[in-house]
C-alpha positions as CSV (number, residue, x, y, z in Angstrom):
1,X,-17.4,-7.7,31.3
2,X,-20.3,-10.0,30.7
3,X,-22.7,-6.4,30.8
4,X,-21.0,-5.1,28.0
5,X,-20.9,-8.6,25.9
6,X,-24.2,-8.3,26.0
7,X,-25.0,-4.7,25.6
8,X,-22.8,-5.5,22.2
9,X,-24.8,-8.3,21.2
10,X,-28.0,-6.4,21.6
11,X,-26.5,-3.9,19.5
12,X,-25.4,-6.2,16.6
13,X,-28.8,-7.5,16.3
14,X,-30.3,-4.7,15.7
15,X,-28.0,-2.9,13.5
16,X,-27.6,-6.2,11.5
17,X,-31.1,-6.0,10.7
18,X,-30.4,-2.5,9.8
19,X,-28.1,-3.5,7.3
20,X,-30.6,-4.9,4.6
21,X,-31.3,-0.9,4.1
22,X,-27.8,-0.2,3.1
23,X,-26.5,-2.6,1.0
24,X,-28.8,-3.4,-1.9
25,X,-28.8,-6.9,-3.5
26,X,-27.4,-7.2,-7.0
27,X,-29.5,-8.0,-9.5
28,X,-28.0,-8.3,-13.3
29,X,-29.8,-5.6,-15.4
30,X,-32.7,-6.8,-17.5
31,X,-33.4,-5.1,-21.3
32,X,-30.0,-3.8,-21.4
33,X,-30.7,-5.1,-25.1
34,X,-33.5,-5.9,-27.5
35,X,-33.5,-9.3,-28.2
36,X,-35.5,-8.9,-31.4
37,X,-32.7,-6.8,-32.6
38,X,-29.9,-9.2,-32.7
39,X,-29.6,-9.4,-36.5
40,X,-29.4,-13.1,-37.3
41,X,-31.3,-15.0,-39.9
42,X,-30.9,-18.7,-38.6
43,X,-31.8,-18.6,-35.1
44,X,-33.5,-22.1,-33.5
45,X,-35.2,-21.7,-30.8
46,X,-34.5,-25.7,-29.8
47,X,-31.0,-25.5,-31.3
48,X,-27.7,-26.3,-29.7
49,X,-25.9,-23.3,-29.4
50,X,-22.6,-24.1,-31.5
51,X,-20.6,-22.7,-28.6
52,X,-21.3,-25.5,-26.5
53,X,-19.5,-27.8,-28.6
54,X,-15.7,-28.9,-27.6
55,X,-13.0,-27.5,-30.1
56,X,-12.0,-30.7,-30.6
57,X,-15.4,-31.8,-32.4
58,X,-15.4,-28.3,-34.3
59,X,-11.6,-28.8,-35.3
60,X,-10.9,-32.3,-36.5
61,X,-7.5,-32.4,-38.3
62,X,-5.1,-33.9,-35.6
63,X,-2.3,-31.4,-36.8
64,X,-4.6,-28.9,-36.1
65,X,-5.7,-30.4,-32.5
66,X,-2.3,-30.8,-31.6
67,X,-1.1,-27.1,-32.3
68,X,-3.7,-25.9,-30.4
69,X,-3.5,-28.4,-27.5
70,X,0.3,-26.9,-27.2
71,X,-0.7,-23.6,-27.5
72,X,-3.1,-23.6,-24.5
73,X,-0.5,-25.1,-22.6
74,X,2.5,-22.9,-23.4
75,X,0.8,-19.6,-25.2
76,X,2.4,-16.9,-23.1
77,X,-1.3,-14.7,-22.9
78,X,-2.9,-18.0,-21.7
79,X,0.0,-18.1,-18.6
80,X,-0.2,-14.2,-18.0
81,X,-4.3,-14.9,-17.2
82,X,-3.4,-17.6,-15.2
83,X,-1.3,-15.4,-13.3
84,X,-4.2,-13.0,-13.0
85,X,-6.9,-15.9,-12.2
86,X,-4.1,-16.5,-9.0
87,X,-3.9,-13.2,-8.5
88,X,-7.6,-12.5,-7.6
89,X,-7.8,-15.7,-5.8
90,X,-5.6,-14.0,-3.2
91,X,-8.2,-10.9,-3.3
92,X,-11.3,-13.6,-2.7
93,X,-9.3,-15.4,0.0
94,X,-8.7,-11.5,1.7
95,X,-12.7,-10.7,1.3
96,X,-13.0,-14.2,2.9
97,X,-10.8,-12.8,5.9
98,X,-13.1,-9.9,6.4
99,X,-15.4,-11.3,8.8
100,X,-12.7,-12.2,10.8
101,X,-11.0,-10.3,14.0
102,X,-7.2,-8.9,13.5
103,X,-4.9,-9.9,16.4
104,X,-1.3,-8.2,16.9
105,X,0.9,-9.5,19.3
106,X,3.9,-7.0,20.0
107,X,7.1,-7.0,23.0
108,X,8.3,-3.7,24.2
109,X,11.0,-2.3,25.8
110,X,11.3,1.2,27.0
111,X,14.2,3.1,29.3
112,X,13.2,6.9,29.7
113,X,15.0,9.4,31.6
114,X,12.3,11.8,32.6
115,X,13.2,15.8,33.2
116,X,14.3,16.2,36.9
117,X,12.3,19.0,37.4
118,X,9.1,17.2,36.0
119,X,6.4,15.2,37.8
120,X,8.0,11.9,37.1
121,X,11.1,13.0,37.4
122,X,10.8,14.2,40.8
123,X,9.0,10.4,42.1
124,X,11.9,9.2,40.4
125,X,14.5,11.4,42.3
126,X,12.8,10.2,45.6
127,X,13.3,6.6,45.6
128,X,16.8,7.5,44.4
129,X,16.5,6.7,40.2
130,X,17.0,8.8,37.3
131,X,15.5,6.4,34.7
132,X,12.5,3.8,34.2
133,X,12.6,0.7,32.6
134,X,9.3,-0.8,31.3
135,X,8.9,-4.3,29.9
136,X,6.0,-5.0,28.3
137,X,4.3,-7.8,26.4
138,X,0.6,-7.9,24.8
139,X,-1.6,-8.5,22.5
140,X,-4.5,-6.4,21.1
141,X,-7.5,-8.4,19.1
142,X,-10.2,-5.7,17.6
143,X,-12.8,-6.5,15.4
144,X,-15.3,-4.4,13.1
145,X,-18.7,-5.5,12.8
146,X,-20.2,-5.5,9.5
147,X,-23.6,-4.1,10.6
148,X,-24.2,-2.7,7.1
149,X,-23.0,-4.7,4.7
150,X,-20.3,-3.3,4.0
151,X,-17.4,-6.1,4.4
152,X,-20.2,-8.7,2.9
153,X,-19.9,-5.8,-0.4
154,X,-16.4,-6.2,-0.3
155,X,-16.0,-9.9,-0.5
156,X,-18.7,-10.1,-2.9
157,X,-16.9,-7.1,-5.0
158,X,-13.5,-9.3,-4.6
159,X,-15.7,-12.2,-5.9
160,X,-16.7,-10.4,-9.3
161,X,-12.9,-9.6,-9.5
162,X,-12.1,-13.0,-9.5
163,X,-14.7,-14.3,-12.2
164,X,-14.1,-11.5,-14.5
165,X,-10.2,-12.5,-14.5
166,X,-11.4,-16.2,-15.0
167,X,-13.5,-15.1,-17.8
168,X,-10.8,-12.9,-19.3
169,X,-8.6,-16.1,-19.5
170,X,-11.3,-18.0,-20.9
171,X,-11.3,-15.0,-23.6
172,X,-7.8,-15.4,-24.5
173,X,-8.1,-19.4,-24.8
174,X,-11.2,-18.3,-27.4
175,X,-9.1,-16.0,-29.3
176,X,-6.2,-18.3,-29.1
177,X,-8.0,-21.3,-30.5
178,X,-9.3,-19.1,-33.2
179,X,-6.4,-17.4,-34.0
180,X,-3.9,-20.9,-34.5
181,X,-7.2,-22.8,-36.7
182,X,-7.3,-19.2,-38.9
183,X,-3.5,-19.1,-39.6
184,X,-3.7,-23.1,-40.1
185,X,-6.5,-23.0,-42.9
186,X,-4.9,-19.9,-44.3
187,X,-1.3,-21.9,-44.6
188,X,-3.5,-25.0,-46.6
189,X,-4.9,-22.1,-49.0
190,X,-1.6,-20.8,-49.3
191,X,-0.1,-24.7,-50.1
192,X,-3.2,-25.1,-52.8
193,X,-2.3,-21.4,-54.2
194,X,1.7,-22.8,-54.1
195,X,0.5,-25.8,-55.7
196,X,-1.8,-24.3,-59.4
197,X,1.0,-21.2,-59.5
198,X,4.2,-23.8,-59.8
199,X,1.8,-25.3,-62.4
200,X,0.9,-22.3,-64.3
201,X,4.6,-21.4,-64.2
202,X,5.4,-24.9,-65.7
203,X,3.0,-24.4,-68.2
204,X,4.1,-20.7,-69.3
205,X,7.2,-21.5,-69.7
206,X,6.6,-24.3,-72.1
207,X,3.9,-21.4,-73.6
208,X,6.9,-19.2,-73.8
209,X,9.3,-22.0,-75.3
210,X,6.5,-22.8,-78.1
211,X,6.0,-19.0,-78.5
212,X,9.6,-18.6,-79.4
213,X,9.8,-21.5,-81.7
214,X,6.4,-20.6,-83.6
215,X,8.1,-16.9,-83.9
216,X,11.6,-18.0,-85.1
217,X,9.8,-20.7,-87.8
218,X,7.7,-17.5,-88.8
219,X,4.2,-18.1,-88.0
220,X,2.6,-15.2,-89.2
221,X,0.1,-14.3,-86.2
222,X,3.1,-14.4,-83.5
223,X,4.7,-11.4,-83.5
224,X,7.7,-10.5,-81.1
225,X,5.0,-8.4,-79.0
226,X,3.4,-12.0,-78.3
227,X,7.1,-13.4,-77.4
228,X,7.5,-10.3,-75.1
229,X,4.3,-10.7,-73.4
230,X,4.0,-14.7,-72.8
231,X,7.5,-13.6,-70.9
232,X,6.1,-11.4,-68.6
233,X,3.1,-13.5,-67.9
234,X,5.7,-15.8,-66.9
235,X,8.0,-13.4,-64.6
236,X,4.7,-12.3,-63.0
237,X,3.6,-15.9,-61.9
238,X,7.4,-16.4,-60.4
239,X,6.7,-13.1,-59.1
240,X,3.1,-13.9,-57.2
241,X,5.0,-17.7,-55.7
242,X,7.7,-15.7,-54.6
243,X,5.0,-14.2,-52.0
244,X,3.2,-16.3,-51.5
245,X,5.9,-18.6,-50.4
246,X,6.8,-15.5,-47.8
247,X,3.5,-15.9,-47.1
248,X,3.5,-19.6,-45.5
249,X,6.7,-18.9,-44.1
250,X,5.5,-15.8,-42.3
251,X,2.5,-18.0,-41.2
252,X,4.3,-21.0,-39.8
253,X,6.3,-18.5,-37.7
254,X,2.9,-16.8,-36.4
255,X,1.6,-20.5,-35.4
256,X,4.9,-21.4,-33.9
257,X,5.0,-17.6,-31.5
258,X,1.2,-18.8,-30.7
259,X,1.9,-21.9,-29.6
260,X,4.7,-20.5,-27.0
261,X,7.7,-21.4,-29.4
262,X,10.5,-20.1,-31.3
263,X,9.8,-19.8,-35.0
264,X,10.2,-23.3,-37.2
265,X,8.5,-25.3,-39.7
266,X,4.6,-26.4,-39.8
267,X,3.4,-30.4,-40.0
268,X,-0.2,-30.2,-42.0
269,X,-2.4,-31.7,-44.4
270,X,-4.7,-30.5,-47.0
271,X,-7.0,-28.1,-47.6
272,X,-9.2,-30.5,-49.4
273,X,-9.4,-32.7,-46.4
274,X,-10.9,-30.0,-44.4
275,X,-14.4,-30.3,-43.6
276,X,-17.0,-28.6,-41.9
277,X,-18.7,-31.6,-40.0
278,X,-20.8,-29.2,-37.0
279,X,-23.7,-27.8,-38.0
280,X,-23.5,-24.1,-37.7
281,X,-26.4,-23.1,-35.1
282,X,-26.2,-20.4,-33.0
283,X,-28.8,-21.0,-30.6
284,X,-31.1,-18.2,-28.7
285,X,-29.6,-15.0,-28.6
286,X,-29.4,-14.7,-25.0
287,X,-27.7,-17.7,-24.7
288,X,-24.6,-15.1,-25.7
289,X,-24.6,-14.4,-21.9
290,X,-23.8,-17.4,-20.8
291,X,-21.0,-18.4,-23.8
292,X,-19.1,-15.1,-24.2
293,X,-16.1,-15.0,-22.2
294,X,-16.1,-11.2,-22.5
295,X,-19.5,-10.5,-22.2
296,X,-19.4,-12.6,-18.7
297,X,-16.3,-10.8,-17.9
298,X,-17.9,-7.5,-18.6
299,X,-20.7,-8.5,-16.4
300,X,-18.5,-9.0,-13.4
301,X,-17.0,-5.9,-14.0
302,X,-20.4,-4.5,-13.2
303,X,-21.0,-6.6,-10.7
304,X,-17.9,-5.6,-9.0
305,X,-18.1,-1.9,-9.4
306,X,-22.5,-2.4,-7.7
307,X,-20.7,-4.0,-4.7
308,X,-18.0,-0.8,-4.5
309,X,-20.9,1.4,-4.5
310,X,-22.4,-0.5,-1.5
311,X,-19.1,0.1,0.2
312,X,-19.3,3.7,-0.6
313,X,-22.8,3.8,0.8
314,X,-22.1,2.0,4.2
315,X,-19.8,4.7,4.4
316,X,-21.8,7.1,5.9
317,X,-23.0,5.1,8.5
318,X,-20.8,4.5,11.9
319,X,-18.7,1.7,12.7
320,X,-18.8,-0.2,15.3
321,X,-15.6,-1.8,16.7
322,X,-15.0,-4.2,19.7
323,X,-11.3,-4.8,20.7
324,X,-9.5,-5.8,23.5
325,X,-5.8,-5.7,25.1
326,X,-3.7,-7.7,27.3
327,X,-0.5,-8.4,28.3
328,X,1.9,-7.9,31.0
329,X,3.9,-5.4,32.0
330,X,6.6,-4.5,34.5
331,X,9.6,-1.5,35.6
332,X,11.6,-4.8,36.1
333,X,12.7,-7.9,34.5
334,X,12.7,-10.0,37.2
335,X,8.7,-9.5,37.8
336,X,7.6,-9.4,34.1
337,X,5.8,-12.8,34.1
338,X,4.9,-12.0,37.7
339,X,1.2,-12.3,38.2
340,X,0.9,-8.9,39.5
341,X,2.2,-7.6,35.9
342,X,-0.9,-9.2,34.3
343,X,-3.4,-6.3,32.4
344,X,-6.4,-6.5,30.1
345,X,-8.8,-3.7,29.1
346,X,-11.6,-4.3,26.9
347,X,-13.6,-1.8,25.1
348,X,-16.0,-1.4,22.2
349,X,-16.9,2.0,20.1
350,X,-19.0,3.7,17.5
351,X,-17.4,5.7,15.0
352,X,-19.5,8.0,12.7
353,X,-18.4,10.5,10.2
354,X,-18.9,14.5,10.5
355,X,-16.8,16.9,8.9
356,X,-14.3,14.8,6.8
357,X,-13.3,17.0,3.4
358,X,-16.5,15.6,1.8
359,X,-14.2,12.9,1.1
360,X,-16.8,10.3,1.4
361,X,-20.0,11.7,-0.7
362,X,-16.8,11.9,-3.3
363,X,-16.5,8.5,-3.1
364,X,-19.6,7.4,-3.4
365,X,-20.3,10.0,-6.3
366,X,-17.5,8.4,-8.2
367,X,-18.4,4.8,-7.4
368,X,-21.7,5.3,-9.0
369,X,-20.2,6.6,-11.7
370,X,-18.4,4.3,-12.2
371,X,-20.7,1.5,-12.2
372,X,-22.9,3.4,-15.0
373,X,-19.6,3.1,-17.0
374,X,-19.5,-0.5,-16.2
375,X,-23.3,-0.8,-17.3
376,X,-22.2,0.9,-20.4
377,X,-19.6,-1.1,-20.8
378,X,-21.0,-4.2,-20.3
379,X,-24.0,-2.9,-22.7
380,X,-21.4,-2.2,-25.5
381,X,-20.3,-5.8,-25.1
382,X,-23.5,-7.2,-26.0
383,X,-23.7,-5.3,-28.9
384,X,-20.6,-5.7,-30.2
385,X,-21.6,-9.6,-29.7
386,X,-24.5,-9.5,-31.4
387,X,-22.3,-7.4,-34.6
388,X,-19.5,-10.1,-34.6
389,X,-22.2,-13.2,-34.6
390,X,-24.3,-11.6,-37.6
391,X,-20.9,-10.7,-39.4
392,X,-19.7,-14.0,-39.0
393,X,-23.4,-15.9,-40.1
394,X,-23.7,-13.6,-43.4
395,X,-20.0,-13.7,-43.9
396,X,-20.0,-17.6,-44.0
397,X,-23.3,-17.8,-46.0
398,X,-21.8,-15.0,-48.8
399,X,-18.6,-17.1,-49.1
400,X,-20.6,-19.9,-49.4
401,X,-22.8,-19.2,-52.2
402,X,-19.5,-17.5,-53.6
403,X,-17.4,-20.8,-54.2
404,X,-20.2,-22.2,-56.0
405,X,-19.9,-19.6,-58.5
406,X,-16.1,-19.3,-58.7
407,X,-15.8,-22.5,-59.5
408,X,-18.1,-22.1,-62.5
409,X,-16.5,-18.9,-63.5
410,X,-13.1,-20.9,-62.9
411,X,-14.8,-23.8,-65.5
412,X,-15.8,-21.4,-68.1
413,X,-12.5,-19.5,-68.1
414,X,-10.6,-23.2,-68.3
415,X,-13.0,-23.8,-71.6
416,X,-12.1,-20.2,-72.9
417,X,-8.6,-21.2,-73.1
418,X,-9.4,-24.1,-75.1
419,X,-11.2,-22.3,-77.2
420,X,-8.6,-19.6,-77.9
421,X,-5.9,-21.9,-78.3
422,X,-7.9,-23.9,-81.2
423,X,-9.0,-20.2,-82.6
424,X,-5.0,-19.6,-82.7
425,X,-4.1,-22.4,-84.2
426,X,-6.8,-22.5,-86.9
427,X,-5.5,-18.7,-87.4
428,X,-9.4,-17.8,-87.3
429,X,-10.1,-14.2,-88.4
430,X,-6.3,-13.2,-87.6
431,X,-7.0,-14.3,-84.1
432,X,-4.4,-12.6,-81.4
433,X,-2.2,-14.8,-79.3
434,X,-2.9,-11.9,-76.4
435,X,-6.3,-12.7,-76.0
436,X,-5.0,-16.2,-75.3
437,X,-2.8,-14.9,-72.7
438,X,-5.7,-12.8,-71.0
439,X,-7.8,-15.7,-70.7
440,X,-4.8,-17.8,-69.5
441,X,-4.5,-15.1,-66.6
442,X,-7.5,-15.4,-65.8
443,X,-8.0,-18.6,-65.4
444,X,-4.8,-18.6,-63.2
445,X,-7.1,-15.5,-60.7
446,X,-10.2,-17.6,-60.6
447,X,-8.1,-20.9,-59.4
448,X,-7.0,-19.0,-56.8
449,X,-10.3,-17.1,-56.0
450,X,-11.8,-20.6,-56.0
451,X,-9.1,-21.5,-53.1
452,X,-9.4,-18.3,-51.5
453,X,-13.4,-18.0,-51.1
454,X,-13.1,-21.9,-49.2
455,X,-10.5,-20.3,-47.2
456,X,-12.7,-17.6,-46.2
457,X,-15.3,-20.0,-45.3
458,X,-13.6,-21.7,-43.0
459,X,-12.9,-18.8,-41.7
460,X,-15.9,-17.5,-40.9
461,X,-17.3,-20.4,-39.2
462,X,-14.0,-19.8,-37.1
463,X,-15.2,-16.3,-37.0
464,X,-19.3,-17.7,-36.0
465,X,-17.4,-20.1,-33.3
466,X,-15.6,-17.6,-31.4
467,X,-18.6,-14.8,-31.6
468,X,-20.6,-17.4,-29.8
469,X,-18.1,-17.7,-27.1
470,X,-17.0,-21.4,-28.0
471,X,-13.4,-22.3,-27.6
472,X,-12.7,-22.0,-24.0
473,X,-14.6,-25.4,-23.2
């Protein structure tokens, strides 16, 4: 016994030291991008990446906060990841297990009625039986040694698993918090839209009432063409509050699903009180790495499928196994926990593959396949993270620089009316009452341009928050 503990022990010294040839060390993969061609104009080098900031400093309104506090608690897609996160924590907790030896313990019981005209069968017929009973009782404990690295590739493989699913739920929480402060800005545009349409409609109308009056006491420039028109200036303005009052309806019931509940109403403020208060740096490019929930996730799915292909590797190299068995084990029940029915055997054994179908080169062919399409992958998320961050920066800085100028379109279109009216009224150069009522609907589409460029703004800073990876803190 002790001869061949120690011929093992020799041998696991020196094939352990073997193992550093097998199964390589990961390394992640340097200029899988070009830095200098992340397409950002505003990029700090001593900034705070905007990611790093809590939600909660990003998003102020406490309606706001508290929709998505619920929503990270009760969101369905937040409790499905969970699930996941468990999930691989089981896989991690197997890896874990690897290094460990499997015991089975097992009780038998066997009658056998051996052929007469047998071996056994004739012992038997001498001692005047026709059947053996066997009781037996053991327990077999065998153990692989990982002498290439190959249970060490699976825990660390079952590792990746398991970050990749936490980043994926970090992923939805960043999507999730973005998603509930997008619908919630949109539903204060909408209010604001709500809010100048049920004016302009208030103020057609009495348009329309004056129209009719100025017609029936015959005014000579108003013409029933000009009645007929102020109308349907009016019915169109009902028309455009109508939807957008489906609109915030359909909104409040998206806010309620993402929050986990059944569809109801929506506690907010204003859009006015809305206001940016972080300043919008986005730090170092390659501080995307360590921010994006999906470009870590993406990662680990590399990761992962490099440690398969160091399994797939150590498969062409022997195994070596050390077990043992014992029990006891008698023809009758009376003697079973006799000491003479004691047994042990205890072996140990290389195991190499030959001729097996080319089922492992297969394997090993695919794994490394597959890993280049995680490379790929994670490659493809990188890029895509550098797209959304520069859409997001030039998307905020267009909208902007565009309600600056909408609201001095919106001011010169207000004046325009004024002017039109008077021009009207004074019956200047057979003025037409339908170029008042162009620059009336104008006005009404630059009011809610102006409320619909801040919208967008917001929006895009959402947009900047959750390219960067921020959200999930």
């Amino acid at each position: 016994m002790k001869s061949i503990i120690k011929i093992v022990g020799l041998s696991l010294v020196f094939l352990t030291f073997q193992a550093c040839f097998v199964a390589k060390d990961y390394v992640s993969p340097e200029n899988i991008v070009e830095e200098e061609n992340f397409r950002t104009d505003q990029i700090p080098e001593d900034s705070l990446n905007m990611a790093e900031v809590s939600w909660k400093e990003i998003f102020t309104d406490s309606f706001l906060q508290n929709y998505i506090d619920r929503a990270l608690e009760n969101n369905i897609d937040i409790r499905m990841a969970l699930q996941q996160i468990a999930a691989a924590n089981e896989y991690v907790k197997q890896g874990k297990a690897g290094y460990w030896p499997m015991l089975n313990a097992g009780a038998d019981y066997t009658l056998s009625y051996p052929s007469k005209n047998g071996a056994q069968g004739a012992m038997l017929t001498q001692t005047g039986k026709d059947h053996v009973n066997i009781y037996n009782l053991s327990g077999n404990l065998s153990w692989e040694a990982d002498i290439w690295g190959k249970i060490t590739s699976q825990k660390k493989a079952f590792q990746a698993s398991y970050l990749q699913t936490v980043a994926a739920h970090q992923a939805v929480k960043t999507r999730l918090v973005a998603g509930i402060a997008m619908a919630y800005y949109q539903l204060l545009a909408i209010d604001e839209q709500i809010k100048i349409t049920e004016s302009t409609i208030e103020t057609r109308q009495n348009s329309l009432e004056t129209t009719r009056a100025l017609k029936e006491a015959g005014a000579g420039n108003i013409t029933s063409l000009a009645v007929q028109q102020t109308e349907a200036q009016y019915l169109g303005a009902q028309a455009i509050l109508l939807d957008l009052k489906n609109q915030a309806r359909l909104l409040e019931n998206t806010i309620s699903i993402l929050m986990g509940d059944e569809p109801h109403g929506i506690e907010r403020s204003q859009l006015s009180d809305q206001h940016i208060e972080s300043e919008l740096k986005i730090g170092v490019p390659l501080q995307l790495l360590s921010n994006r929930p999906d470009v870590i996730a993406a990662e680990q799915n590399y990761r992962q499928a490099f440690e398969m292909t160091n399994v797939a590797r150590a498969n062409f190299y022997p195994s070596l196994t050390i077990g043992a068995n014992a029990g006891v084990e008698s023809l009758n029940l009376d003697n079973w926990f006799n000491a003479n029915s004691l047994f042990a055997n205890v072996f140990s054994g290389l195991t190499a593959p030959i001729f097996n179908g080319r089922l492992i080169k297969t394997q090993y062919e695919v794994s490394k396949i597959q890993q280049e399409q995680a490379r790929l992958n994670y490659r493809g998320a990188l890029i895509q993270a550098s797209k959304d961050v520069s859409d997001a920066l030039f998307t905020y800085e267009t909208a902007t620089e565009k309600i600056d100028i909408k609201n001095r379109q919106k001011e010169l279109l207000e004046q325009a009316v004024e002017d039109s009216q008077i021009l009207l009224q004074s019956g200047y150069n057979n003025f037409s009452y339908l170029e008042v009522l162009t620059a009336q609907e104008n006005v009404l589409n630059a009011s809610l341009d102006v409320i619909n460029a801040r919208v967008e703004q917001l929006n895009s800073m959402v947009d900047l928050y959750q390219a960067l990876g921020g959200g999930w803190r």
